[in-house]
C-alpha positions in Angstrom: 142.0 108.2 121.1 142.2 106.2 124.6 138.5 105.0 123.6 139.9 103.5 120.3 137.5 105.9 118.3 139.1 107.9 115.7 139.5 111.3 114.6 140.8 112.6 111.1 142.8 116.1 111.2 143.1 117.5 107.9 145.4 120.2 106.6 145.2 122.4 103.7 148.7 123.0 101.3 150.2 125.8 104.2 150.1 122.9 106.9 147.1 124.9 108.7 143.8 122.7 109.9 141.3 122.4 107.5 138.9 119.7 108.6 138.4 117.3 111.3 136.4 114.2 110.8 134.4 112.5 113.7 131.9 110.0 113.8 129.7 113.1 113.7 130.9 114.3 110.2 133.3 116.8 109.0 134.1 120.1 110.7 135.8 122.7 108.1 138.2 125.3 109.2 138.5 128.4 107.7 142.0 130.6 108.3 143.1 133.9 107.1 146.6 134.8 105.5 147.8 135.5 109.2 146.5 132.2 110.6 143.5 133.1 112.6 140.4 131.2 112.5 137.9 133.0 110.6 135.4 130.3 110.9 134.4 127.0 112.0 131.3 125.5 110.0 130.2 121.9 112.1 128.8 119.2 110.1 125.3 120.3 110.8 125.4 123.7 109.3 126.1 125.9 112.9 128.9 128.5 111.7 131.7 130.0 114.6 132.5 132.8 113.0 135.8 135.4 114.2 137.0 139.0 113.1 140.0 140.0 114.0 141.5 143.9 114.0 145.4 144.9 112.6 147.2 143.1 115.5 145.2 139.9 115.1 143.5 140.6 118.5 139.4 139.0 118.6 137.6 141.6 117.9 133.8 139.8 117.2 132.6 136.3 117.8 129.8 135.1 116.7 127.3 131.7 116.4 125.1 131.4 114.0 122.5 128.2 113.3 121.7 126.6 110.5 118.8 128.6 110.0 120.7 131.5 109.8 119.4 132.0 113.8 121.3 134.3 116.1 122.9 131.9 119.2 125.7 134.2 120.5 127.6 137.1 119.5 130.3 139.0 121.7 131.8 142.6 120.4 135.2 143.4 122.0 136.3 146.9 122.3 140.5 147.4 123.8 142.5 149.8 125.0 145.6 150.3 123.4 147.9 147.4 124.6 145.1 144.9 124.2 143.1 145.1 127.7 139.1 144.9 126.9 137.9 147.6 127.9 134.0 147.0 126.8 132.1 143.3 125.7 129.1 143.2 124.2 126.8 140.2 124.4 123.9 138.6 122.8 123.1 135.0 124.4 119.6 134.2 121.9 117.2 137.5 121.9 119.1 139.0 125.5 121.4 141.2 124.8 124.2 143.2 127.4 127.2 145.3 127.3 130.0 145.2 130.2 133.1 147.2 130.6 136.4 146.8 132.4 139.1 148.7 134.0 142.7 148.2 134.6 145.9 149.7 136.7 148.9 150.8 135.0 150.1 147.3 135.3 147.9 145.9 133.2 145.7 144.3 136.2 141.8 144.3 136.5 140.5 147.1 138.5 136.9 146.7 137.8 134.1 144.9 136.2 131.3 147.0 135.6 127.8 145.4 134.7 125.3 145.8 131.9 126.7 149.3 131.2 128.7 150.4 128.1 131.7 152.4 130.8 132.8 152.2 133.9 132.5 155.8 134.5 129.8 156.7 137.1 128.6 152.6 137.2 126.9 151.7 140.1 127.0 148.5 139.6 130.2 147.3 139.7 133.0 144.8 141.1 136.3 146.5 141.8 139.8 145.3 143.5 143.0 146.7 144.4 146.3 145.0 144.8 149.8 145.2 146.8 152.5 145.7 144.6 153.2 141.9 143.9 149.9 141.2 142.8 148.3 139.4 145.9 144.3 141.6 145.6 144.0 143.2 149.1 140.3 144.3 148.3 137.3 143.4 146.3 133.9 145.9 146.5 131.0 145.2 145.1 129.1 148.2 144.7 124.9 148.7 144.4 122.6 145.7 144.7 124.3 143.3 147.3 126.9 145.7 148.0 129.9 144.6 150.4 133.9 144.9 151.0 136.1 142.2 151.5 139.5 142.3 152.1 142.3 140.1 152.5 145.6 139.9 155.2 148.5 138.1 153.7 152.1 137.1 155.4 155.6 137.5 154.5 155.3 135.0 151.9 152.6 136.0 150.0 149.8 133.2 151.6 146.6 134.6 152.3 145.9 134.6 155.9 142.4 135.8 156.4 139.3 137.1 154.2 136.9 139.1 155.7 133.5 141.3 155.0 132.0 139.2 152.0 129.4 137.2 151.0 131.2 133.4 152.8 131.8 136.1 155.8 135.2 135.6 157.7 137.7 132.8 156.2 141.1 131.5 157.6 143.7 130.1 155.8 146.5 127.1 157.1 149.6 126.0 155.0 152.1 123.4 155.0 156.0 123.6 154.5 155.5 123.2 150.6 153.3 126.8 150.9 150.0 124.1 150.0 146.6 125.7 151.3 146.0 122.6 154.0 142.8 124.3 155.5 140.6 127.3 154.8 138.1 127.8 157.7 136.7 123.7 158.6 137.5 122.6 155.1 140.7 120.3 154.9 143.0 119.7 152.2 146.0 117.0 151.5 148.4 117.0 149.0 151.0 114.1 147.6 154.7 114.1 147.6 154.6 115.9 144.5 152.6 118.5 145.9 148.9 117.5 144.1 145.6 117.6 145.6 145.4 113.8 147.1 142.1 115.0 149.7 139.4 117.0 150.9 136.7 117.3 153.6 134.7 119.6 153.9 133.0 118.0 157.3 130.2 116.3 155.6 132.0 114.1 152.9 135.4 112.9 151.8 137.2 113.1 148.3 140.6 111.3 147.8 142.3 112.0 144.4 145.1 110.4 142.1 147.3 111.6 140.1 150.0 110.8 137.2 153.8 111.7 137.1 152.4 115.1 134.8 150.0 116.3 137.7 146.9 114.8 135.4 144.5 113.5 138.0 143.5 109.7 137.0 140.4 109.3 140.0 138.0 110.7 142.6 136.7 108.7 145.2 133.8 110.6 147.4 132.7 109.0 150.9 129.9 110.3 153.1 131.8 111.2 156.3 129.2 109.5 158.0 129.6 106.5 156.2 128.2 105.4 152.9 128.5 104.5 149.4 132.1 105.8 147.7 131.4 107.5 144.2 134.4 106.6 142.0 135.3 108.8 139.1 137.5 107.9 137.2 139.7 110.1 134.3 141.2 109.5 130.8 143.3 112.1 128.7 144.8 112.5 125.7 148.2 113.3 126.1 149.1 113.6 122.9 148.4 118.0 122.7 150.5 120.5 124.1 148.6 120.4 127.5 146.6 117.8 128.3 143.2 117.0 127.3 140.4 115.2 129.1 139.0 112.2 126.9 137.1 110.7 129.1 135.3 110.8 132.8 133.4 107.5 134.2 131.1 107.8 137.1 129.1 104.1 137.9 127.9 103.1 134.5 127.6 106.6 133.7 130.5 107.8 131.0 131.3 111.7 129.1 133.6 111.6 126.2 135.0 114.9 125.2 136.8 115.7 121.8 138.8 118.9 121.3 139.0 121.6 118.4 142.4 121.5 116.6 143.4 124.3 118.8 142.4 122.7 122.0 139.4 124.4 122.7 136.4 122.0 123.5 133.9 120.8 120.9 131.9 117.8 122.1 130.7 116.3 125.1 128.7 112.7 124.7 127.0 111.1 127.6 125.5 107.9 126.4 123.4 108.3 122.6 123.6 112.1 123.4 126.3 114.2 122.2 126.3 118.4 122.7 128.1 120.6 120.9 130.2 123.4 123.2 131.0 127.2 121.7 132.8 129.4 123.7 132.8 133.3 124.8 136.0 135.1 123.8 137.7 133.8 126.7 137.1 130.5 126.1 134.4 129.8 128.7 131.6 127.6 126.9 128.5 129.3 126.9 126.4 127.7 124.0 125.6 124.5 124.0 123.7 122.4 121.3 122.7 119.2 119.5 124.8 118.1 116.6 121.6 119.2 114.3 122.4 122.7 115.7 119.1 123.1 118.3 119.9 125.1 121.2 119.9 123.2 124.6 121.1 125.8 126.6 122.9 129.6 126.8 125.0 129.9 130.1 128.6 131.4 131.4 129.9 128.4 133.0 132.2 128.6 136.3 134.1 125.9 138.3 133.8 126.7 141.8 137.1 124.7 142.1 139.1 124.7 139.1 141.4 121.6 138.5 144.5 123.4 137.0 146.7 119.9 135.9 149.7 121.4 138.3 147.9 123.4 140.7 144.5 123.4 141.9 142.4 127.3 141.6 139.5 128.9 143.7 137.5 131.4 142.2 136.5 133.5 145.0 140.0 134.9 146.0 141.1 134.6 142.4 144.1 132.3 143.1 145.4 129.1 143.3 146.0 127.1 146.5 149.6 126.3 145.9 152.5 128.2 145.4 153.8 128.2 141.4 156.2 125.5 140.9 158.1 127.5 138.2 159.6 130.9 139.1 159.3 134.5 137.8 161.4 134.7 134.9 164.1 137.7 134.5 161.7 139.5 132.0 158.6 139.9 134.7 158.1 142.3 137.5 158.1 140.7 140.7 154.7 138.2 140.8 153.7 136.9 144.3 153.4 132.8 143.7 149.8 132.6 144.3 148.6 134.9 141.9 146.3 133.9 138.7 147.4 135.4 135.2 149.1 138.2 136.5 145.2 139.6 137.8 144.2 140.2 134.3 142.0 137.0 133.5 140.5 138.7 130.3 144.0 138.7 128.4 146.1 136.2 130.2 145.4 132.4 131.2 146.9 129.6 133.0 145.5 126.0 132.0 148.4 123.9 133.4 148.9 125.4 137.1 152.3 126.3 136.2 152.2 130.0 134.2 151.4 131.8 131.1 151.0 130.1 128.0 153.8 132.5 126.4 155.9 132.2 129.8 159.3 130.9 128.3 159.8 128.5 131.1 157.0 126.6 130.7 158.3 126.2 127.4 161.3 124.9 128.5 159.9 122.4 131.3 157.9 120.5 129.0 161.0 120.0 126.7 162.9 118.6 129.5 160.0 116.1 130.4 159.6 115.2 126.6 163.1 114.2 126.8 162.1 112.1 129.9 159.8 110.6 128.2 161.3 110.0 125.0 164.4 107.8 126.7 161.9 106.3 128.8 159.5 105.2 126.2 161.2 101.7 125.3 161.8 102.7 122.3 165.6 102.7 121.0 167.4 105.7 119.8 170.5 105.7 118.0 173.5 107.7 119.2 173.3 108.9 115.3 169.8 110.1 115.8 170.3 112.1 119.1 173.5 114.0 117.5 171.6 114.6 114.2 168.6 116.0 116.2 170.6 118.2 118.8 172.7 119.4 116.4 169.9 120.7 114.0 168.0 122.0 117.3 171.4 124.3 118.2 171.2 125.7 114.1 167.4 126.5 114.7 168.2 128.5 118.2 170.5 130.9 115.9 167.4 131.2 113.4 165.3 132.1 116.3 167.8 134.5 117.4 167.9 136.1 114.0 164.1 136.2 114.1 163.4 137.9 117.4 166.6 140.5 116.4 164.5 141.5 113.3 161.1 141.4 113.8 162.2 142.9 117.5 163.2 146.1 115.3 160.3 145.7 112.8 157.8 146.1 115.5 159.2 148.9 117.6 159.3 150.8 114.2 156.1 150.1 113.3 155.0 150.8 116.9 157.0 154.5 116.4 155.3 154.6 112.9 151.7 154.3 114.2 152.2 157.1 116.4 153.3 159.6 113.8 150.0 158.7 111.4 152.7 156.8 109.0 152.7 153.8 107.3 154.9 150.8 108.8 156.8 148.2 107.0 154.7 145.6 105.8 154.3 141.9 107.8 156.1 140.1 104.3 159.3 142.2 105.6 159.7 139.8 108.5 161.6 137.2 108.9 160.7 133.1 109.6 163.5 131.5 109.4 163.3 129.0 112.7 160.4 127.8 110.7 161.8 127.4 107.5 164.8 125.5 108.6 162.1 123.1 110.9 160.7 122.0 107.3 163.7 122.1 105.3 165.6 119.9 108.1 162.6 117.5 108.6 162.1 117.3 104.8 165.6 117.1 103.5 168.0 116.6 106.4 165.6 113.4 108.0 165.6 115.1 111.1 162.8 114.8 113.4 161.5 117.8 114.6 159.2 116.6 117.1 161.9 115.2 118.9 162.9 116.6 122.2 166.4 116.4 121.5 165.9 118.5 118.3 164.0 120.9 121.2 166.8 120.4 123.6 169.2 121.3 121.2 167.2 124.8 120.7 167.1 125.9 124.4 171.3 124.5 124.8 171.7 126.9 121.5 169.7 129.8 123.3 171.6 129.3 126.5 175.0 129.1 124.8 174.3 132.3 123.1 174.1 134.3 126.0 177.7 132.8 127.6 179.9 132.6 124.3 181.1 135.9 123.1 181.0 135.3 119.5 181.9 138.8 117.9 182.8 139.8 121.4 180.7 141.5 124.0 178.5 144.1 121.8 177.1 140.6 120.1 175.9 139.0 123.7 174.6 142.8 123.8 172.8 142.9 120.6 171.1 139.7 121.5 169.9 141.1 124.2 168.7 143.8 122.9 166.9 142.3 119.9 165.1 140.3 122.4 164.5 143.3 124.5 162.4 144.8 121.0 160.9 141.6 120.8 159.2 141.6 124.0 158.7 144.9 124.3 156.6 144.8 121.0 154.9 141.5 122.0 153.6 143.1 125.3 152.6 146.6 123.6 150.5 144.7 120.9 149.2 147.9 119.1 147.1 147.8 116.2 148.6 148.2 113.1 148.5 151.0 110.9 146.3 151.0 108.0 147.0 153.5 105.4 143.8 155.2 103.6 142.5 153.9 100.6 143.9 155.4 97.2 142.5 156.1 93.7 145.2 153.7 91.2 146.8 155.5 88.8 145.6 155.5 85.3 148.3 153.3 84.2 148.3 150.2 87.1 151.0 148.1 87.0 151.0 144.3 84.9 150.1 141.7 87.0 153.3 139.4 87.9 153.7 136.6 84.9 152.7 133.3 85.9 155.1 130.5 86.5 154.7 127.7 83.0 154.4 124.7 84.0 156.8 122.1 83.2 156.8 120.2 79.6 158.5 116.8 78.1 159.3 113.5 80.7 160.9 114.9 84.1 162.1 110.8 84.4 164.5 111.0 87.2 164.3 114.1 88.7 164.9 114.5 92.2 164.0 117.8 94.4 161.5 118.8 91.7 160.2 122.0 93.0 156.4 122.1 91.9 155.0 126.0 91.8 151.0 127.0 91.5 150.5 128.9 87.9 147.7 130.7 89.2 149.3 131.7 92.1 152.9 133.8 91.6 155.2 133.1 94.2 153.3 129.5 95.6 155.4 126.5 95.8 152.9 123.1 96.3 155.7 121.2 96.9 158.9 119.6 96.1 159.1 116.3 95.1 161.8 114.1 95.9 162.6 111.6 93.2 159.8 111.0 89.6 160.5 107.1 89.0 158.7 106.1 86.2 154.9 106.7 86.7 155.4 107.0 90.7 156.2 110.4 92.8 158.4 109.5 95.9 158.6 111.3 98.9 161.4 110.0 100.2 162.1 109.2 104.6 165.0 108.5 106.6 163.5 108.4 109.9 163.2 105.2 111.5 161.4 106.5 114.9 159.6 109.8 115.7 159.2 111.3 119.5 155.5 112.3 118.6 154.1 109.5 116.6 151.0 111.1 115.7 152.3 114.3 114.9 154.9 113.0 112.8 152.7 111.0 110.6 150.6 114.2 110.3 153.2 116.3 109.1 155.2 113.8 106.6 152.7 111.5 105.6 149.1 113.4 105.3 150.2 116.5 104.5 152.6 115.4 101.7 149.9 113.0 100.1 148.0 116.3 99.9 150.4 118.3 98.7 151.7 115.3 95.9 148.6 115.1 94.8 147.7 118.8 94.4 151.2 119.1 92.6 150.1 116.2 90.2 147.8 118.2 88.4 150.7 121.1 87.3 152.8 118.1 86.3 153.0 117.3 81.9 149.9 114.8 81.4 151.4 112.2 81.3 151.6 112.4 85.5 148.0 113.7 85.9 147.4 109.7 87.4 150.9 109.1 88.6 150.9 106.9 91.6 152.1 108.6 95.2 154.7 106.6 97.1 156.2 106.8 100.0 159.9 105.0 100.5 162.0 104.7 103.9 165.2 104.3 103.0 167.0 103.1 106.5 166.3 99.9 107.8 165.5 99.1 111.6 162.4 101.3 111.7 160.2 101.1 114.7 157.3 99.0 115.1 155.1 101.7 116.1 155.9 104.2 113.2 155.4 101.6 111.1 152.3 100.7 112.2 150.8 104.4 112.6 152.2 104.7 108.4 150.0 101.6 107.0 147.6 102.9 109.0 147.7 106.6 107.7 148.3 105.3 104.0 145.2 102.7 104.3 143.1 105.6 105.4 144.4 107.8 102.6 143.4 104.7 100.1 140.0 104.6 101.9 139.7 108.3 101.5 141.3 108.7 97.7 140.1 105.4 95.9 141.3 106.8 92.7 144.5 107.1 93.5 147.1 104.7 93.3 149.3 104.5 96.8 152.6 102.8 97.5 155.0 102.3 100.2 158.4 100.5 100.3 160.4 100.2 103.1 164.2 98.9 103.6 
């Protein structure tokens, strides 16, 4: 971490999160067979628990203490393609309902309060949009009632707000389409478009910012003159987006650490450390002390939201600059300003720059991981780059092959559940992107995490749509597949769940159990390890039995994500070696665990992160005896 504390991440034998030890003690995770979070248990006994329904959509979330006391509990009722349509709430002994509305696009027409429907609601909050998307109106109906509405130009920047609550707004912008002034507030913006300033006529902010739009300081001055508050910011870089580590004010500093996921877990200022729980749409709105005491029950809001790439206000429900990345080919037409397509309940935007399932987001932060990567200092082979691209353009046709299939599995099942009939079950679909990412990272000594194994994905995706391999009906077919895929993605209905049924007199045998192996296996190499108990579970396969010692065997000498790599092929296979041990012949019940690295020239870095891993691994398994050797 930037503050040189540590945190442990561990995984169970599917690769999934399964604890994560802080200096507060050990969080466990647990996960169902689809790989939701079922439950979160903190070292102090307070449980996060989640239901999900038949298309893995949150359907109840829920905070319990250790006492078995109530702290929050949400119920989510949807419409068919996944909108909620009704939330029920209990922050401690209050208790509420709200329900929603949308537009045949999928966009939020109304929030109705502390009722269980929007029909007849008096109290409510309504809006209505042009048809890209920029909200033209917003009524707020009984107590406080008002209209506001909103002007726009030709390019989509709001001009004018009139007839609410902050009364009559204007809005100023600069070449770049940045918001430089709303009514006597001022805004700058750096070269690359950031928020660098604002005043507000009473006090000035200045802020910095990195080359990835993260913003490093804030320094406040009194217009009138006066002491500057600095704040300064640290983040952890290391997650998809992201995350802030650290913020210092004066002497004054909060430390924040992150569920696996990235959703917030602690915040420490000074001796005191808080636990944060969210509301289904990740908004923290529990907050208590490691023992599990509550400290406080609140919605929490950000009057202006700090979006990495953009920056976002709340009362117009946009951001103040125009999205750096444009509408892909699959979206209607978006105006630039607009926030998660104006349905915050299903869709977010934590970077500024779009959807978290937008494809081009995707693709931008390959291309800067490869900036990064070849400006790191750290050398990389010619051999390495041509392995890793190469495997990346194999893994674009896997994904190709997926999103064909499971394209066609879903719009029958979507077909299926209209009919009352029983769909094909999820073992009928197909993973293979992800089984050739392990089998090339395991066998092939290809690094995954490497952008150029990324880079070679999106040149194998792009390539796909120019070369006419099987002639034109192929390019067709692609596009098609990818068509279902989408198209099922966005329609999320539940699945269909047959009725239960009396068994037969006569149920079937249960599957025989793998034996497990007999006699010396001196030698071996690729020794695939299956769980007797479990038909159908490989543990592991282990690369070469030497002797008394089970080698997993490397050829990587650098790895584009350190950390991640380390997690992946040295944590995970310690656990998985020694899970396999204990299906081994006795004589391997105690066999030591090594790890070799057979190509010389390895980076520094990796090297270190490895004897650090193993050391913690020795720390953490005293009984069991670990090796390394390297070339």
């Amino acid at each position: 971490m930037p503050d040189a504390s540590a945190q442990t991440l561990g995984y169970d034998v599917d690769s999934r999160p399964a604890t994560l030890t802080t200096s507060l003690g050990t969080t466990r995770y647990a996960v169902d067979p689809d790989g939701n979070v079922t439950q979160v248990t903190t070292p102090g006994g307070t449980v996060e628990a989640r239901t999900y329904d038949n298309a893995d959509r949150l359907a109840k979330l829920t905070v319990t203490g250790p006492a078995q006391q109530a702290i929050t509990g949400y119920t989510l009722r949807r419409d068919k393609v996944g909108n909620p349509t009704r939330v029920d709430t209990t922050l401690g002994s209050a208790s509420r309902s709200d329900a929603f509305t949308y537009d045949k696009a999928d966009r939020l027409t109304a929030m109705c309060y502390q009722v269980t429907t929007c029909s007849g609601a008096s109290n409510k909050l309504s809006f209505t949009y042009d048809l890209v998307g920029n909200r033209t109106a917003k009524k707020k109906s009984g107590s406080g009632s008002f209209t506001e509405k909103y002007t726009y130009n030709a390019a989509d920047q709001l001009q004018t707000r009139s007839g609410g609550p902050d009364g009559t707004q204007s809005y100023s912008y600069d070449q770049d389409g940045n918001t430089t002034q709303i009514s006597s507030v001022k805004y700058g913006y750096d070269l690359d478009n950031h928020l660098s300033s604002v005043d507000d006529g009473k006090k000035h902010t200045t802020y910095t910012t990195d080359g990835a739009g993260n913003r490093l300081s804030a320094d406040t001055t009194p217009d009138n003159g006066g002491t500057t508050t600095h704040t300064g910011y640290q983040w952890d870089v290391n997650a998809v987006l992201p995350l802030l580590a650290s913020e210092q004010t004066g002497s004054s500093t909060t430390k924040y650490t992150y569920q696996p996921g990235g959703a917030p877990y602690t915040q420490q200022s000074g001796a005191n450390t808080t636990l944060l729980f969210p509301d289904p749409f990740g908004n923290t709105t529990a907050l208590t002390d490691p023992s599990g005491a509550v400290q406080r029950l609140f919605q929490l809001t950000d009057p202006f939201g700090g979006l990495q790439a953009r920056d976002y206000t709340i009362a117009t429900g946009r951001f103040t600059s125009v999205d750096p990345m444009a509408n892909g080919v699959d979206q209607p037409a978006v105006a630039g300003y607009v926030y998660g397509d104006d349905n915050p309940l299903t869709h977010a935007d934590p970077s500024g720059d779009c959807d978290w399932w937008d494809v081009q987001c995707r693709v931008t932060e390959k291309i800067y991981n490869l900036w990064q990567y070849e400006t790191d200092g750290t050398p990389h082979t010619a051999q390495d780059r041509e392995r890793d691209f190469g495997a990346g353009i194999i893994r674009s046709g896997a994904e190709t092959i997926d999103g064909v299939w499971n394209g066609i599995v879903g719009i029958y099942n979507w077909n299926q559940h209209w009919q009352d009939k029983p769909g094909l079950p999820a073992s009928v679909k197909l993973h293979l992107a992800d089984d050739w990412d392990k089998f090339a990272g395991e066998h092939l000594g290809v690094d995954t995490n490497s952008p150029y194994y990324n880079y070679g994905a999106i040149t194998g995706t792009v390539l796909q749509l120019f070369i006419p391999i099987g002639g034109d009906e192929a390019v067709g077919g692609r596009w098609l597949g990818g068509l279902l895929g989408r198209v099922a993605e966005k329609l999320r209905v539940p699945k269909w769940e047959p009725k239960p049924t009396v068994p037969k007199d006569e149920p079937k045998p249960p599957a025989p159990k793998p034996k497990p192996p007999t006699g010396s296996l001196e030698g071996e190499r690729d020794f695939v390890v299956d769980d007797p108990n479990v038909p159908g579970r490989t543990i592991t396969d282990i690369d070469h039995i030497e002797g008394n010692t089970l080698w997993e065997e490397k050829s990587a000498t650098r790895a584009g994500n350190i950390q991640d790599w380390v997690n992946k092929h040295i944590i995970r296979k310690f656990n998985s070696y020694l899970d396999a041990r204990q299906y081994l012949p006795a004589f391997y019940h105690n066999a030591r665990i090594g790890f070799r690295f057979t190509s010389p020239g390895m980076d520094p870095t990796l090297r270190s992160a490895i004897d650090s891993a193993v050391a913690q691994l020795r720390q953490a398994h005293p009984n069991v005896e670990i090796v390394t050797e390297f070339a």
